[in-house]
N, C-alpha and C positions, 0 to 999 in steps of 0.2 A: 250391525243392523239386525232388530229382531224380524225374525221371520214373518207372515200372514198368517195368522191362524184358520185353522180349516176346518171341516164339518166331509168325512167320510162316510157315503153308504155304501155297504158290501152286499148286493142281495147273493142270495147262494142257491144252486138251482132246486134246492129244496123248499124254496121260498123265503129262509130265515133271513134276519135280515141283521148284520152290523154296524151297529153305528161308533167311531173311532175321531177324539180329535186330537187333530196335529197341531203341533207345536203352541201346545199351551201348559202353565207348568203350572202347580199348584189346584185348588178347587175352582179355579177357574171357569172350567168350562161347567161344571156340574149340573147347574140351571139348567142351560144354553144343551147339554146331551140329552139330561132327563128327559124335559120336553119336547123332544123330539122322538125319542126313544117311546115315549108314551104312546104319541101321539099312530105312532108305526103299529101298536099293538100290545101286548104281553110283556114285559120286561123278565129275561130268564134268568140271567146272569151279568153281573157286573165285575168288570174287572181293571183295577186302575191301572195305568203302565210307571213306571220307574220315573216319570215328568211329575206323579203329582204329588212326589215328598222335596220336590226342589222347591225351594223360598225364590220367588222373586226378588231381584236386586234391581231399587230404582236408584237414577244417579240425580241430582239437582242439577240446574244450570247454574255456573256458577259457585261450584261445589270447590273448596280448597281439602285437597290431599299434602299431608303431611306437616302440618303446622299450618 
């Protein structure tokens, strides 16, 4: 069962602020951080994590495996 995708803010007492999503794989979230990211301020740096060169695998209902 796939996980709940999240929306992480990190404020840090410097005021910066990090925005992080979890468990999302692919450009998925990219829209969905941007625009929040934006909306917070300055965008300084962006850095993807190791989830967004994973390809999604959907399965059919109904799907025959192996003949």
């Amino acid at each position: 069962m796939a996980k709940d995708r999240e929306i992480e803010l990190i404020i840090a007492p410097d005021g910066s602020v990090t925005v992080e999503g979890k468990h999302y794989e692919g450009p998925a979230c990219d829209a969905e951080l941007r625009r929040l990211a934006e909306a917070l301020g300055v965008v300084q740096q962006v850095t993807k994590k190791p989830e967004y060169d994973r390809v999604p695998v959907a399965v059919r209902a109904g799907q025959k495996v192996g003949g």
